[in-house]
C-alpha positions as CSV (number, residue, x, y, z in Angstrom):
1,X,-123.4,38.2,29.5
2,X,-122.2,41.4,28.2
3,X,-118.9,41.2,26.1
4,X,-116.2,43.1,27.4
5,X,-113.5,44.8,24.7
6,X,-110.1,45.3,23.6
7,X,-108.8,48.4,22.1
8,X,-109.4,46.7,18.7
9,X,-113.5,46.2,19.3
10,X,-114.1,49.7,19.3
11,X,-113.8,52.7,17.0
12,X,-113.8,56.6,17.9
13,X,-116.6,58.6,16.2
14,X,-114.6,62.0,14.8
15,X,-116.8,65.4,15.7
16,X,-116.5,68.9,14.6
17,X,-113.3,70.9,14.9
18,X,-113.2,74.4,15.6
19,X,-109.3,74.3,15.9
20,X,-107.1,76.2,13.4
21,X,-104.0,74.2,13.3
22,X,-103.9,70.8,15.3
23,X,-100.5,72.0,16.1
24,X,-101.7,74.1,19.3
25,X,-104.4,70.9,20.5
26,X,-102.7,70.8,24.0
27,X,-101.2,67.1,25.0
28,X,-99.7,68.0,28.7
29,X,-101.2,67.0,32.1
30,X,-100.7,67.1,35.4
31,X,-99.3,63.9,37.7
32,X,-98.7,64.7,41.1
33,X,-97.6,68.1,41.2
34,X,-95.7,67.7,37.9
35,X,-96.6,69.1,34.5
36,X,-95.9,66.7,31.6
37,X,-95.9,67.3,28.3
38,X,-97.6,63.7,27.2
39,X,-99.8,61.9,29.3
40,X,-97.3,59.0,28.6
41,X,-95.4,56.7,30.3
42,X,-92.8,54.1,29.5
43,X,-93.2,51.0,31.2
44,X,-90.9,50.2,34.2
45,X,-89.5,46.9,32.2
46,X,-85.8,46.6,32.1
47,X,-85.8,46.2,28.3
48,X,-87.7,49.5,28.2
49,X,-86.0,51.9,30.4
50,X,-83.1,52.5,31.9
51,X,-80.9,55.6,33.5
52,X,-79.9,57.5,30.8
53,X,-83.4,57.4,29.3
54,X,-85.2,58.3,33.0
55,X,-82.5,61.7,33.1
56,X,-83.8,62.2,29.6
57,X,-87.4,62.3,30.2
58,X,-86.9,63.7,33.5
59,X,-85.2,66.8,32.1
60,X,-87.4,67.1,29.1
61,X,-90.8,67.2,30.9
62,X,-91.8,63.5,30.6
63,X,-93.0,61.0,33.2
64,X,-90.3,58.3,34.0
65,X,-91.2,55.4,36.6
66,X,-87.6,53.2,36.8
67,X,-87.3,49.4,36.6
68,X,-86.3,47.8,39.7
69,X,-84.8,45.0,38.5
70,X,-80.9,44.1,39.0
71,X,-79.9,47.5,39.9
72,X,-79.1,49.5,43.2
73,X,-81.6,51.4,43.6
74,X,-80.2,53.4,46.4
75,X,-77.5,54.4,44.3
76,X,-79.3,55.5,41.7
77,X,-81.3,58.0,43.7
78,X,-78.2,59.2,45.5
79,X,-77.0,60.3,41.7
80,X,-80.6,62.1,41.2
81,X,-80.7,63.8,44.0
82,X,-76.9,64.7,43.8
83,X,-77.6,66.1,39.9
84,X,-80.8,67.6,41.3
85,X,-83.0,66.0,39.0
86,X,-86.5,67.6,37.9
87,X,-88.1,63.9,38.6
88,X,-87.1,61.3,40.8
89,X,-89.8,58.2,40.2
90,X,-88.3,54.6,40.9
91,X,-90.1,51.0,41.5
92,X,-90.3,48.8,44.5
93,X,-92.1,45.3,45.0
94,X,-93.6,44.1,48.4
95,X,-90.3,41.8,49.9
96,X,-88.9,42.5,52.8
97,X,-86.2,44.1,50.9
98,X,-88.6,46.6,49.7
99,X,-89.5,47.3,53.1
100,X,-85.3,48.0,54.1
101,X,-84.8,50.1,51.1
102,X,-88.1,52.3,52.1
103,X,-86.0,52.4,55.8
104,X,-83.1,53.7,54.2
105,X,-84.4,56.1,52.2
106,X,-85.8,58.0,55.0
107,X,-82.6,57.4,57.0
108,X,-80.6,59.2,54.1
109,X,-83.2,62.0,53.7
110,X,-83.5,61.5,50.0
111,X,-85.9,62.7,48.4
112,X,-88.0,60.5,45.6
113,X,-91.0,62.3,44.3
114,X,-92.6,59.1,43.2
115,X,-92.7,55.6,44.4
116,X,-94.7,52.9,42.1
117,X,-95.5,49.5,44.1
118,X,-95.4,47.2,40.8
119,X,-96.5,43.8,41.2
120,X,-98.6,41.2,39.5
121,X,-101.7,40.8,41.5
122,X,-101.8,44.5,43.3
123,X,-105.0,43.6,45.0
124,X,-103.4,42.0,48.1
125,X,-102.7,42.0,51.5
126,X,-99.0,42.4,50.6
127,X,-99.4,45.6,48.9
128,X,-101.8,47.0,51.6
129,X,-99.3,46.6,54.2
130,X,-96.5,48.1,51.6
131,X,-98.5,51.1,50.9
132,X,-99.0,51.7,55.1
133,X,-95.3,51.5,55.1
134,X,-94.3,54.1,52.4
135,X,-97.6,56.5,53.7
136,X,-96.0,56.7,56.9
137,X,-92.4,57.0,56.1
138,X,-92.4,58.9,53.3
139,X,-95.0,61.0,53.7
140,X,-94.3,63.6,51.0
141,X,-94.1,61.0,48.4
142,X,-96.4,60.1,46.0
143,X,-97.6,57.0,45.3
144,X,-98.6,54.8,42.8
145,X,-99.3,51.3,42.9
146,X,-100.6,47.9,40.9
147,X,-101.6,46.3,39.0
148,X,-105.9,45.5,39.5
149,X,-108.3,45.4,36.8
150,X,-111.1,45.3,38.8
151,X,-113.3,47.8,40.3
152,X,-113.2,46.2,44.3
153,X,-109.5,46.3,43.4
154,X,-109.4,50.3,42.1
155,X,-111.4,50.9,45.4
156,X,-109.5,49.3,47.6
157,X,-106.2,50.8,46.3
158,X,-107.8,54.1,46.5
159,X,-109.0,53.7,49.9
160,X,-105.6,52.3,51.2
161,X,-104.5,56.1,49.9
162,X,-102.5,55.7,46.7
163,X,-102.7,58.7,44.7
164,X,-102.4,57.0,41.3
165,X,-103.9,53.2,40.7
166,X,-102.1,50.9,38.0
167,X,-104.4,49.0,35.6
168,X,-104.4,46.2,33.4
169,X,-103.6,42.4,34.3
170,X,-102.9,40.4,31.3
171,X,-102.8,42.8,28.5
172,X,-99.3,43.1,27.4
173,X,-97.5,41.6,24.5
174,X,-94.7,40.1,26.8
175,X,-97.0,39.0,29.1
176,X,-98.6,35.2,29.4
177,X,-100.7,35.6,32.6
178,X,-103.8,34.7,30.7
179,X,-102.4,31.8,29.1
180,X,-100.7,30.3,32.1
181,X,-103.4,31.5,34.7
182,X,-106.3,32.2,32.9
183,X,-107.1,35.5,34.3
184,X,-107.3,39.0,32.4
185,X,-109.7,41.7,31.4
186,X,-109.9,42.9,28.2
187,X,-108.6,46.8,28.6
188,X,-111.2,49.2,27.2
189,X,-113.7,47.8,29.6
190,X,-111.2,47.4,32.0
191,X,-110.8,51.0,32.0
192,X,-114.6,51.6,31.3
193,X,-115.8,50.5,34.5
194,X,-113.1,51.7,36.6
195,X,-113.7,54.8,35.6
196,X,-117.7,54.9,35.6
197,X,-117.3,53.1,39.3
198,X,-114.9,56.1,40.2
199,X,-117.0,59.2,38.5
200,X,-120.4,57.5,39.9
201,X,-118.9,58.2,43.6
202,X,-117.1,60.7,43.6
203,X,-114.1,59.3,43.8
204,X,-111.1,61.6,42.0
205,X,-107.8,58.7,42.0
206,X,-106.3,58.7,38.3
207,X,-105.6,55.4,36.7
208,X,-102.3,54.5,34.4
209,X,-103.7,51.8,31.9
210,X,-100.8,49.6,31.9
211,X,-100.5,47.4,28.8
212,X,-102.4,46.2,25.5
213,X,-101.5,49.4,23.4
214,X,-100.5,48.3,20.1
215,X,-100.4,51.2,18.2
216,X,-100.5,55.0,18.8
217,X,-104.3,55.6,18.6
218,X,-104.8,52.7,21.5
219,X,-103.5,55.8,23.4
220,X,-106.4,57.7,22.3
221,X,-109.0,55.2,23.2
222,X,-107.5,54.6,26.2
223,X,-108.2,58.1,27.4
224,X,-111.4,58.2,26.2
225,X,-112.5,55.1,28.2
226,X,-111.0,56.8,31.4
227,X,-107.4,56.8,32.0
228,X,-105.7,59.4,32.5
229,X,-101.9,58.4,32.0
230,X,-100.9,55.8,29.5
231,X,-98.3,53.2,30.0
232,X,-97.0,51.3,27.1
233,X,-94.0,48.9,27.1
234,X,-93.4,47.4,23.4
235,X,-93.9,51.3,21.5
236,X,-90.7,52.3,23.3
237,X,-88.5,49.5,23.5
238,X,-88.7,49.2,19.5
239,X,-86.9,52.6,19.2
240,X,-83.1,52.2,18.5
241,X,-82.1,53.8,21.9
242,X,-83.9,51.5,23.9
243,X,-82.0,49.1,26.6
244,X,-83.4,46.3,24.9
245,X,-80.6,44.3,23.1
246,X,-79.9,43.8,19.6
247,X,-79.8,40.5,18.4
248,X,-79.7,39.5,14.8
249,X,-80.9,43.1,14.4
250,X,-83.8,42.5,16.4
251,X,-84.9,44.1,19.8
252,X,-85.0,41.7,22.5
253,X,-88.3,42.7,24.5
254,X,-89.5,40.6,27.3
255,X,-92.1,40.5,30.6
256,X,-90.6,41.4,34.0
257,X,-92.0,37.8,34.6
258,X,-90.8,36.2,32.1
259,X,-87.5,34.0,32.3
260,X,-85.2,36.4,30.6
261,X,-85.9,38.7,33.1
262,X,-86.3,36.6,36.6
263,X,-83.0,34.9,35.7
264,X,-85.2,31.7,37.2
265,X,-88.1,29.3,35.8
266,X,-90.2,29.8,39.1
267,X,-94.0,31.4,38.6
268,X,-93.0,32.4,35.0
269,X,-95.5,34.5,33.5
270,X,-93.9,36.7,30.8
271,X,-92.2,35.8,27.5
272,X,-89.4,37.2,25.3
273,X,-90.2,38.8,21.9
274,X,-87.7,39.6,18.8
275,X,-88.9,42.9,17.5
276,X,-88.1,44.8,14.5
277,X,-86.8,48.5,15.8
278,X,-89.1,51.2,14.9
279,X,-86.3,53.5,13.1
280,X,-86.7,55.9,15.5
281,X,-84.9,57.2,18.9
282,X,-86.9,58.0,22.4
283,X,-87.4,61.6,21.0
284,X,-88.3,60.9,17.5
285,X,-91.3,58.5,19.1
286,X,-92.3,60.9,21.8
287,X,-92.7,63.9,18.8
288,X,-94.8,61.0,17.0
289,X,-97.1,60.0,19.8
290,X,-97.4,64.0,20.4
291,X,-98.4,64.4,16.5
292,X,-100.7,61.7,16.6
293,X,-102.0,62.6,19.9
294,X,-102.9,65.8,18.7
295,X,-104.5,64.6,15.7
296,X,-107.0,62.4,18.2
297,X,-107.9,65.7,19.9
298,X,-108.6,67.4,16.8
299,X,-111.0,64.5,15.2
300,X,-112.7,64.4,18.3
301,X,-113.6,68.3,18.2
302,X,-111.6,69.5,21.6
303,X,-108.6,71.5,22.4
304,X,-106.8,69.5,25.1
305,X,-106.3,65.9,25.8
306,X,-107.9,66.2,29.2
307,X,-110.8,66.5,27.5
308,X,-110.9,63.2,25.2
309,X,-112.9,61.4,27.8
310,X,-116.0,62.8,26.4
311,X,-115.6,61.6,22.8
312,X,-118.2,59.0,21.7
313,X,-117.0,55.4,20.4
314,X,-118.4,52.6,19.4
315,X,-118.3,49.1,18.8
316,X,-117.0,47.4,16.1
């Protein structure tokens, strides 16, 4: 059987630069019809985000999906549409509930330029009813939905008519799904496949890998296995900005699955994690992942990070 690998089995092999100063290596991308500056996205974990952070990345040219967890949702798109915000992303699940708030958003005439359905085991009849819903209400919205880690799961997601598919089950540091379950895939190949099952037929639906990056340069490898957009939980709620508490001088980071967050014990699957903050605000680790990013396009010979994809690797 062929082993499957984590971010930490494989290395990237540098090539030649022809770039004068890695200061002009290009890190933005296009999501929907938005141009970001960093193919980056914090996850949509209420320790991670929250709605002075989503105005902040909004306004600054960053990709933002919010949490949907104990907060009115409604209200807070009212506020971004009343302030006329450059982005307005938010999170729904697959309850009835969900299927209300997607009522009333059309009632209102708001507009929400992005609507991720975020749930566990996004390969479901649940979230192929949800996504009917929100295509045919909605119907200027994007969306993006997960998670799979499975190419029948990327296909069907993509033939269901998502725009963007969410990838990773398992991976994250505040997540215990494969202890408790026993099901995960390890992310570069997760990635790997996806993406060789999408370029092999033709298929052009970008894919967030959503969890597992430890460090900075797991962004890199990310992108070279495939994905175009990088989500990444822990990285973010270590700054001193985050919404994740202090305790004991500690960040308080913890799954949307977990206990801490569900506020019950039923079909727990996340955990909660004291972390040491990272010294730095939002900014000062977006400018960091942007330094660093550029750094991985100039070892692997290119001028934009659109390009990484073609960089070789190996195994370790």
């Amino acid at each position: 059987m062929e082993k499957k690998l984590y971010y930490d089995d494989i290395a990237l092999v540098p090539a030649y630069s022809r770039a004068p100063s890695r200061s002009i290596l290009n890190t933005s991308t296009i999501i929907g019809d938005k141009m970001i500056k960093l193919p980056v996205i914090p996850a949509n974990m209420k320790c991670v985000i929250d709605e002075s952070i989503a105005h902040f990345l909004s306004e600054n040219d960053y990709f933002y999906i919010m949490h949907r967890f104990d907060i009115d949702i409604i209200n807070f798109i009212k506020r971004a549409n009343d302030e006329n915000w450059k982005l307005i992303s938010i999170s729904i699940g697959v309850k009835e509930a969900d299927i209300e708030l997607i009522n009333k958003i059309n009632e209102l005439q708001l507009r929400v330029d992005f609507i991720t359905i975020d749930i566990a085991h996004g390969h479901s009849e649940l979230m192929k009813t949800m996504i009917n819903k929100i295509k045919y209400t909605l119907t200027s919205t994007y969306i993006i939905a997960g998670n799979v880690c499975t190419v029948a799961g990327y296909d069907d997601l993509a033939s269901w008519g998502v725009d963007i598919v969410k990838v990773g089950v398992g991976p994250g540091a505040a997540c215990t799904t494969k202890l408790k379950t026993g099901f995960t895939y390890p992310m570069f190949s997760c990635i790997l496949e996806i993406s060789k099952f999408r370029d092999e037929n033709n298929l052009y639906t970008p894919i967030i890998a959503d969890g597992g990056i430890t460090h900075n340069g797991d962004i890199a490898k990310a992108l070279v296995a495939g994905a175009e957009y990088i989500m990444c939980g822990k990285l973010f709620s270590e700054c001193t900005d985050s919404p994740a508490p202090y305790i004991n001088g500690q960040k308080l980071y913890y799954g949307s699955a977990s206990q801490h967050n569900k506020h019950h014990n039923s079909n727990i699957e996340g955990k909660l994690l004291e972390l040491n903050h990272n010294g730095m605000t939002y900014h000062e680790k977006l400018l960091e992942i942007t330094q660093d990013l550029q750094s991985s396009i100039s070892y692997s010979g290119f001028f934009s990070v659109k390009d990484l994809w073609k960089t070789d690797w190996v195994q370790i």
